[in-house]
C-alpha positions as a Markdown table, in Angstrom:
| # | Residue | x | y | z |
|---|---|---|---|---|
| 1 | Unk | 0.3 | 60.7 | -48.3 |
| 2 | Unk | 3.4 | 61.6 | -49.4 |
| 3 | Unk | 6.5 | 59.4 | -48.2 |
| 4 | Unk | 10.1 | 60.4 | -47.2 |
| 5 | Unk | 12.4 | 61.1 | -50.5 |
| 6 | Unk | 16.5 | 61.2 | -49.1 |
| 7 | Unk | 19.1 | 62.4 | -50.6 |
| 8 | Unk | 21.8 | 60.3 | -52.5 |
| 9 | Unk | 24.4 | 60.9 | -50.0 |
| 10 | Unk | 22.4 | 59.8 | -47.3 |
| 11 | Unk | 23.1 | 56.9 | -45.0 |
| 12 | Unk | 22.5 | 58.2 | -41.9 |
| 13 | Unk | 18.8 | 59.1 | -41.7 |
| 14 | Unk | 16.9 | 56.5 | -39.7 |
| 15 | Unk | 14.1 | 54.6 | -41.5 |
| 16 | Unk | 10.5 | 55.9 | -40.5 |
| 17 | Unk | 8.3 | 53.4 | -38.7 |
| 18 | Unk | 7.2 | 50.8 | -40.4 |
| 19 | Unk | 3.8 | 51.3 | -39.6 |
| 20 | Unk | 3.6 | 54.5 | -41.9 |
| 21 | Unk | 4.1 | 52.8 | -44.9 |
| 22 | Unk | 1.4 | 53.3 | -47.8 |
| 23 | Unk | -1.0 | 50.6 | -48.0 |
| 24 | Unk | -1.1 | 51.3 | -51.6 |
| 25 | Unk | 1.4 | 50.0 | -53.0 |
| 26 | Unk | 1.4 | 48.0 | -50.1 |
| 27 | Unk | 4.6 | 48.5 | -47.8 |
| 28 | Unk | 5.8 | 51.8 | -49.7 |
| 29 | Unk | 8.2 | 53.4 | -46.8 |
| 30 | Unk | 10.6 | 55.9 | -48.0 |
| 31 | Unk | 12.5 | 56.7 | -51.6 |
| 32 | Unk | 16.0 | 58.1 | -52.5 |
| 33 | Unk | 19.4 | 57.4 | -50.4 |
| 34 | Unk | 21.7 | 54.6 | -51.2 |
| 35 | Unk | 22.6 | 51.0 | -51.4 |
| 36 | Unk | 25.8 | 51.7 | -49.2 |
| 37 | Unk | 25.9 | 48.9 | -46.2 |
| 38 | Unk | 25.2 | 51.0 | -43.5 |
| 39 | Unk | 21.7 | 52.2 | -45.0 |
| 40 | Unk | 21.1 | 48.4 | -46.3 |
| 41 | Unk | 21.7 | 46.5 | -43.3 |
| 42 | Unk | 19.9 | 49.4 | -41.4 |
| 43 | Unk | 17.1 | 48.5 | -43.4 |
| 44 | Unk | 16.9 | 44.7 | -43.0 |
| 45 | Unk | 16.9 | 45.1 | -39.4 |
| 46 | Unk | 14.3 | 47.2 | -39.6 |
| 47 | Unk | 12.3 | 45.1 | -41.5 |
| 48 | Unk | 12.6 | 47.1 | -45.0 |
| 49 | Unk | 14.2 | 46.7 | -48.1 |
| 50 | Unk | 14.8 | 48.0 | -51.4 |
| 51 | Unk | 13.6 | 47.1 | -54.6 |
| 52 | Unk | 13.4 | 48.9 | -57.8 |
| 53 | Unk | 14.1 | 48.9 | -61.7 |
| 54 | Unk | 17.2 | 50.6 | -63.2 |
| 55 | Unk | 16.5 | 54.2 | -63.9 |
| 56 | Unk | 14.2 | 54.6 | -60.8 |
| 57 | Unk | 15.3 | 56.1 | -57.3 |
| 58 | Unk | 15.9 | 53.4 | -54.5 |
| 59 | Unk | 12.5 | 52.6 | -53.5 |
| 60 | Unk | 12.3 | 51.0 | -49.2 |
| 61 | Unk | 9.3 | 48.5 | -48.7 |
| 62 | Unk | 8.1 | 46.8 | -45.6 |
| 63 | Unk | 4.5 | 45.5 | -46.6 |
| 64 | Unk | 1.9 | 44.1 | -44.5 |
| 65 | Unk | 1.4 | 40.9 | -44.4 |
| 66 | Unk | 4.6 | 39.4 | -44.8 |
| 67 | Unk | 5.1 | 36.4 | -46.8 |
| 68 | Unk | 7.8 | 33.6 | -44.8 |
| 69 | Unk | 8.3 | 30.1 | -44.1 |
| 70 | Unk | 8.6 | 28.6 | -41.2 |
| 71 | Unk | 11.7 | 26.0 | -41.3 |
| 72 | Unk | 9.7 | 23.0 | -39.4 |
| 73 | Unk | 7.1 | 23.7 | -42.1 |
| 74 | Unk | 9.0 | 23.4 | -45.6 |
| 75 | Unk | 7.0 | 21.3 | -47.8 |
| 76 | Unk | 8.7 | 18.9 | -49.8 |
| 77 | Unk | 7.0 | 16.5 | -52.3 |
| 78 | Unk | 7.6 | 12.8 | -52.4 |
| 79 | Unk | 9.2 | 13.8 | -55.9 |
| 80 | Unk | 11.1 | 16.2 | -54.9 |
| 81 | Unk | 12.6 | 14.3 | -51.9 |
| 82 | Unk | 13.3 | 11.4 | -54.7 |
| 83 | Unk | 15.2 | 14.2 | -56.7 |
| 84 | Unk | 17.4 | 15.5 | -53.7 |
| 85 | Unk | 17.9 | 11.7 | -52.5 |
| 86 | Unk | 18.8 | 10.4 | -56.6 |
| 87 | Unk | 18.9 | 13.6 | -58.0 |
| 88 | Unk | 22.6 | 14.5 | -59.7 |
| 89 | Unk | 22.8 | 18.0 | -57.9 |
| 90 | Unk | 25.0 | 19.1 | -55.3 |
| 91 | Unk | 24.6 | 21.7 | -53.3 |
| 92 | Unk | 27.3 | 24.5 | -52.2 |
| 93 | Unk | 27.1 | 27.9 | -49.7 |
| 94 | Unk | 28.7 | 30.9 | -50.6 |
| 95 | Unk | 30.9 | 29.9 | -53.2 |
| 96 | Unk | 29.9 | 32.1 | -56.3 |
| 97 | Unk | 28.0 | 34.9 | -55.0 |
| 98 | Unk | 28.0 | 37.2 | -57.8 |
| 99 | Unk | 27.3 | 34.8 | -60.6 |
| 100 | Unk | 24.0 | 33.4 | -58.1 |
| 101 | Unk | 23.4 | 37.4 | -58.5 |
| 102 | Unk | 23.7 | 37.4 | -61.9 |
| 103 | Unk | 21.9 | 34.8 | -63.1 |
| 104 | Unk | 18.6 | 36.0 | -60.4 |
| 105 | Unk | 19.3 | 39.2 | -62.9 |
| 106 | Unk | 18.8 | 37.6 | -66.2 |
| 107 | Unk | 15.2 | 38.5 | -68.1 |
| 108 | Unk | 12.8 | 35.6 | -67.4 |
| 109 | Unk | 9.4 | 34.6 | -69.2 |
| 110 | Unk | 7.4 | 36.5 | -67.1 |
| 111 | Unk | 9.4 | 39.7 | -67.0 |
| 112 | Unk | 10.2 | 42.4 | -69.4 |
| 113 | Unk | 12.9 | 44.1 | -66.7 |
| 114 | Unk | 15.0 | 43.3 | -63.4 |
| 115 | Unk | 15.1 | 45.2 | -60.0 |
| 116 | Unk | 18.7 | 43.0 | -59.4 |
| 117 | Unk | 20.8 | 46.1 | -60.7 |
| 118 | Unk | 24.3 | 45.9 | -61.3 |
| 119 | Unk | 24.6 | 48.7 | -58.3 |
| 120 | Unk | 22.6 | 45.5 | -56.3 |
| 121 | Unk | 25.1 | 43.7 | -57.0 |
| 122 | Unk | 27.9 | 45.4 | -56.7 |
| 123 | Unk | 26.3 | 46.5 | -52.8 |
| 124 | Unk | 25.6 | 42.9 | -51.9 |
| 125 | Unk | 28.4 | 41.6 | -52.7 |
| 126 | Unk | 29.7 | 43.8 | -50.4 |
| 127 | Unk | 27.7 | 42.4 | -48.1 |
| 128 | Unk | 28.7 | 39.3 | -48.8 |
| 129 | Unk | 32.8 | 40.3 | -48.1 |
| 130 | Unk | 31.0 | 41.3 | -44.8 |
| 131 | Unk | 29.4 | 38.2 | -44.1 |
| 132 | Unk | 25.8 | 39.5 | -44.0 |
| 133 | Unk | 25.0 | 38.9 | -47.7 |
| 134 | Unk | 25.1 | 35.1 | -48.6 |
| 135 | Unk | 24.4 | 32.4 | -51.3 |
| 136 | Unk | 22.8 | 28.5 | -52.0 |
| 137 | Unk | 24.2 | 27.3 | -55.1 |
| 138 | Unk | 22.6 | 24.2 | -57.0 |
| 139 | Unk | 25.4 | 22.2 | -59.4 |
| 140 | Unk | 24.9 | 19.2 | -62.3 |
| 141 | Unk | 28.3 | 18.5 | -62.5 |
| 142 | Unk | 30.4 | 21.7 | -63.1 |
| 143 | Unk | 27.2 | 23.2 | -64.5 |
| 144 | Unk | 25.6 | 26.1 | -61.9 |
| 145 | Unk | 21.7 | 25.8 | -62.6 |
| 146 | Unk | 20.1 | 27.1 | -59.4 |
| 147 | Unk | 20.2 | 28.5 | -56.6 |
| 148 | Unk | 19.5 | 31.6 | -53.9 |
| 149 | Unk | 20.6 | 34.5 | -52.2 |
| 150 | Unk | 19.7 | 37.2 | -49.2 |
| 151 | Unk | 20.7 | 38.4 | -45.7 |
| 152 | Unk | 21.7 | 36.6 | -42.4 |
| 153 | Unk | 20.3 | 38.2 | -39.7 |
| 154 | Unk | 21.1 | 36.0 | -36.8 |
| 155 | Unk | 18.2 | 33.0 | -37.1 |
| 156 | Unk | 16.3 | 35.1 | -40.0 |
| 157 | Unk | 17.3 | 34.5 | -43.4 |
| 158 | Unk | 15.7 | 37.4 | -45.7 |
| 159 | Unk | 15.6 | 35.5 | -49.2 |
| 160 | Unk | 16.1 | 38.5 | -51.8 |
| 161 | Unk | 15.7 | 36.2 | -55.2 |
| 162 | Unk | 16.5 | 32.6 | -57.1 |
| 163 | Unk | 16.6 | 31.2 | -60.3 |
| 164 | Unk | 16.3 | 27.6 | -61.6 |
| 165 | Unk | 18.0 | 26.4 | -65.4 |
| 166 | Unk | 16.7 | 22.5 | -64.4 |
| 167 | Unk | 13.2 | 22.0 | -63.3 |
| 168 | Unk | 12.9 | 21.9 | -59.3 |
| 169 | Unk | 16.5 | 23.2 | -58.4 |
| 170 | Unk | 15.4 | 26.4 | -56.6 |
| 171 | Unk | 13.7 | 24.1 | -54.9 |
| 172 | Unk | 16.2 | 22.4 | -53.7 |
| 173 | Unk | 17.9 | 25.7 | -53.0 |
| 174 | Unk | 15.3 | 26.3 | -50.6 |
| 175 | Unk | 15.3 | 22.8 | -49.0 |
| 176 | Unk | 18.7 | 23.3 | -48.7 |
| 177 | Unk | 18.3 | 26.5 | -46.7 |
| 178 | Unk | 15.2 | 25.5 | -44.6 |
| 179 | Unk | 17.1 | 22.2 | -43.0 |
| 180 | Unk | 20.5 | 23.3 | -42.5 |
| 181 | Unk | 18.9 | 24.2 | -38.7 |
| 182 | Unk | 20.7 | 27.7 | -39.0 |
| 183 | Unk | 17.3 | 29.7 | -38.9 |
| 184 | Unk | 14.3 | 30.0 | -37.1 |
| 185 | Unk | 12.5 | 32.0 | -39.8 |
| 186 | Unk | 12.9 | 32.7 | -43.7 |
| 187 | Unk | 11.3 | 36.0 | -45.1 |
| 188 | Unk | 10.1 | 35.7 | -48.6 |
| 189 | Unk | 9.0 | 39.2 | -48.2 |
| 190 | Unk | 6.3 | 38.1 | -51.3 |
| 191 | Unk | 3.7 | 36.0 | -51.7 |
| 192 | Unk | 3.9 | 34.0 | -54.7 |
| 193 | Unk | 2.2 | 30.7 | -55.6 |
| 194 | Unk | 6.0 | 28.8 | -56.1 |
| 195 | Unk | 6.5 | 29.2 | -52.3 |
| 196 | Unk | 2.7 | 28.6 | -51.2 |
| 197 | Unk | 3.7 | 25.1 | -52.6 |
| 198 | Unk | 7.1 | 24.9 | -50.5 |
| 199 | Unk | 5.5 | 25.8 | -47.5 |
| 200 | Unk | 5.3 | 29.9 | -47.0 |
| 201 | Unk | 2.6 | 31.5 | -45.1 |
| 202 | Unk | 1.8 | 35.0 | -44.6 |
| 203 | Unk | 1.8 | 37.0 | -41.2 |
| 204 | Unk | 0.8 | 40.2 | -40.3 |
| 205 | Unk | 3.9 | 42.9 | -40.4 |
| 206 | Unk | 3.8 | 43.4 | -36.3 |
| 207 | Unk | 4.2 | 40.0 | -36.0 |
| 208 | Unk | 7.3 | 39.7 | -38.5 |
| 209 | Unk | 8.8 | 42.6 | -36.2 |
| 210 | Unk | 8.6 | 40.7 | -33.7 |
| 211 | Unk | 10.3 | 37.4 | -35.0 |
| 212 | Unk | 13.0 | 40.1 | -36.3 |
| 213 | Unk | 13.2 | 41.7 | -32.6 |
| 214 | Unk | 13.7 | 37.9 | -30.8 |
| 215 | Unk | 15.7 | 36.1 | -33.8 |
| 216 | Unk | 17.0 | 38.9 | -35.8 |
| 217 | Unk | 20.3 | 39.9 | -34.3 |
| 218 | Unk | 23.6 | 40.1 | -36.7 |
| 219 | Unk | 26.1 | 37.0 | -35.6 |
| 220 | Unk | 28.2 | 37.3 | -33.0 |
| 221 | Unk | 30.9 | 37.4 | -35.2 |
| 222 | Unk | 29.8 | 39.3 | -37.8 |
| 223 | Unk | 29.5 | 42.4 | -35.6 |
| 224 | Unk | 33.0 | 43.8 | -35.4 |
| 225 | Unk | 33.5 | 43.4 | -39.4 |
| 226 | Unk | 30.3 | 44.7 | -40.0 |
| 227 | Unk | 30.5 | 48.1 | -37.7 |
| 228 | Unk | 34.2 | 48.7 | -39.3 |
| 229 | Unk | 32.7 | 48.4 | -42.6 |
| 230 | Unk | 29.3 | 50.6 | -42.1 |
| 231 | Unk | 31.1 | 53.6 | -40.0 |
């Protein structure tokens, strides 16, 4: 079945239901438009987002089931907790956004390409002026060598990527993230073995609406900003 394709230019166009996305690939929604803040925050709170490789068109997914964590459920090993009590890391929010960015962008083992862009970057950093966007940075020292980034809506945090230089700092990203009692839900959007470890379980897409409808408002505060910055 063939599947919405917008033009560049277009911001404006609501997002189909999610319940017509292809089940193969699994959570295909709609191609085409833009990574302007009015189409990508439309899209988070819809329960979509984007992901793609450079020289492809914007490709929207919402796939069924969803992969999150639950914050009362992070799993944390008895060595990990000795490497967050001992450990030489500190821990920072939202102090080096792009380089976080950058560094999720870099080729890894596993990887020939990237779907971070530099147009992703460029557009959530954006977010990030906004307050929407934001990042978990891991230090040794001076030395960034982990951390995480995604998109606050209200108690959902929508994780987007991490990295790690030192073994288990993503981790500790994460741990970071899951305790700081600022969210009632984490999307990981995909399931991967990494955070079956920390804790992540999958639920079924209707359900993850419906944590999006209870928990997933925009701050308060972020409201005014982002409505002056999306019209």
């Amino acid at each position: 079945m063939p599947i919405p394709f917008l033009a560049h230019d277009d911001d404006i166009t609501p997002f189909p239901s999610v319940s017509t996305a292809l089940s193969e690939p699994n959570g295909l929604l709609m191609a085409g438009g833009n990574l302007k803040p009015r189409r990508l925050i439309s899209a988070y709170r819809s329960g979509v987002f984007p992901w793609f490789e450079a020289g492809e068109p914007i490709l929207w997914w919402s796939p069924d089931p969803r992969c999150v964590i639950y914050p009362a459920d992070i799993r944390i090993s008895r060595s990990l907790r000795k490497t967050i009590r001992n450990g030489p890391f500190t821990v920072t929010q939202n102090t080096v956004f792009r380089e976080v960015m950058t560094e999720c962008a870099a080729p890894r083992k596993d990887s020939q390409g990237t779907w971070v862009t530099d147009d992703m970057i460029d557009a959530y950093c954006q977010l990030n002026e906004m307050g929407v966007a934001a990042s978990v940075e891991v230090w040794s020292g001076d030395t960034l060598v982990g951390g995480l980034y995604g998109i606050k809506l209200g108690r959902v945090f929508v994780g987007e990527s991490m990295f790690s230089r030192q073994s288990d700092v993503s981790k500790i990203a994460l741990v970071h993230l899951a305790t700081s009692e600022k969210y009632d839900l984490i999307d990981c959007q995909l399931e991967t073995a990494h955070l079956n470890s920390m804790g992540a379980t999958t639920i079924k897409r209707e359900r993850y609406i419906e944590h999006l409808n209870q928990w997933g408002d925009l701050d308060a505060d972020l409201r005014h900003s982002t409505q002056a910055n999306t019209e």
